[in-house]
N, C-alpha and C positions, 0 to 999 in steps of 0.2 A: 504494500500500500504506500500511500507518499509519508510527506514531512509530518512531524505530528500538528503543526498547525494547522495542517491541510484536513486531518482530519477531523480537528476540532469545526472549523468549518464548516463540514460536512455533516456533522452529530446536531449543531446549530440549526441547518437548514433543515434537516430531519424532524430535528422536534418541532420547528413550525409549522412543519407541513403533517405530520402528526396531528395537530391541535384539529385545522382543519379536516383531515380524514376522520378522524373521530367524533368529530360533528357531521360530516355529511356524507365520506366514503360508503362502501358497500363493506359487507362483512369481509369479501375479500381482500380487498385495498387495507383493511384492517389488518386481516393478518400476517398481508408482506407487509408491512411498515411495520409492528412489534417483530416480524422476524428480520427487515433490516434494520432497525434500532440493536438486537441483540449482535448482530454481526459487526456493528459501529465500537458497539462497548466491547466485545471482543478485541477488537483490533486497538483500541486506546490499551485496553490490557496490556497487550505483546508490548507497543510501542513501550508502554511504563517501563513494563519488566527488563525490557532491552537495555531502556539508560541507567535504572539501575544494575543491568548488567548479571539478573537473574533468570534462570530460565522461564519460559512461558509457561504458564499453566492452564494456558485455555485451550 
């Protein structure tokens, strides 16, 4: 994935768009976005665990 800024960004525009699908999406749209929300938090994971220079555990 990219720079971890990059991904903060990304988690950012995520949850806005979240807000709105959960207002007015389809059950579907619901549940890729909780399942790209969890792939987002995954991937901040790794990135943490990288600078601290511990193994991943996701």
């Amino acid at each position: 994935m990219g720079e971890p800024d990059q991904i903060e960004v990304i988690a950012q525009a995520c949850i806005e768009a979240n807000d709105l699908i959960q207002e007015s999406g389809t059950d579907m749209m619901k549940t890729i976005m909780r399942v790209l929300l969890f792939e987002i938090g995954q991937e901040i994971a790794r990135q943490q665990a990288d600078l601290r220079g511990e193994p991943a555990r996701v």
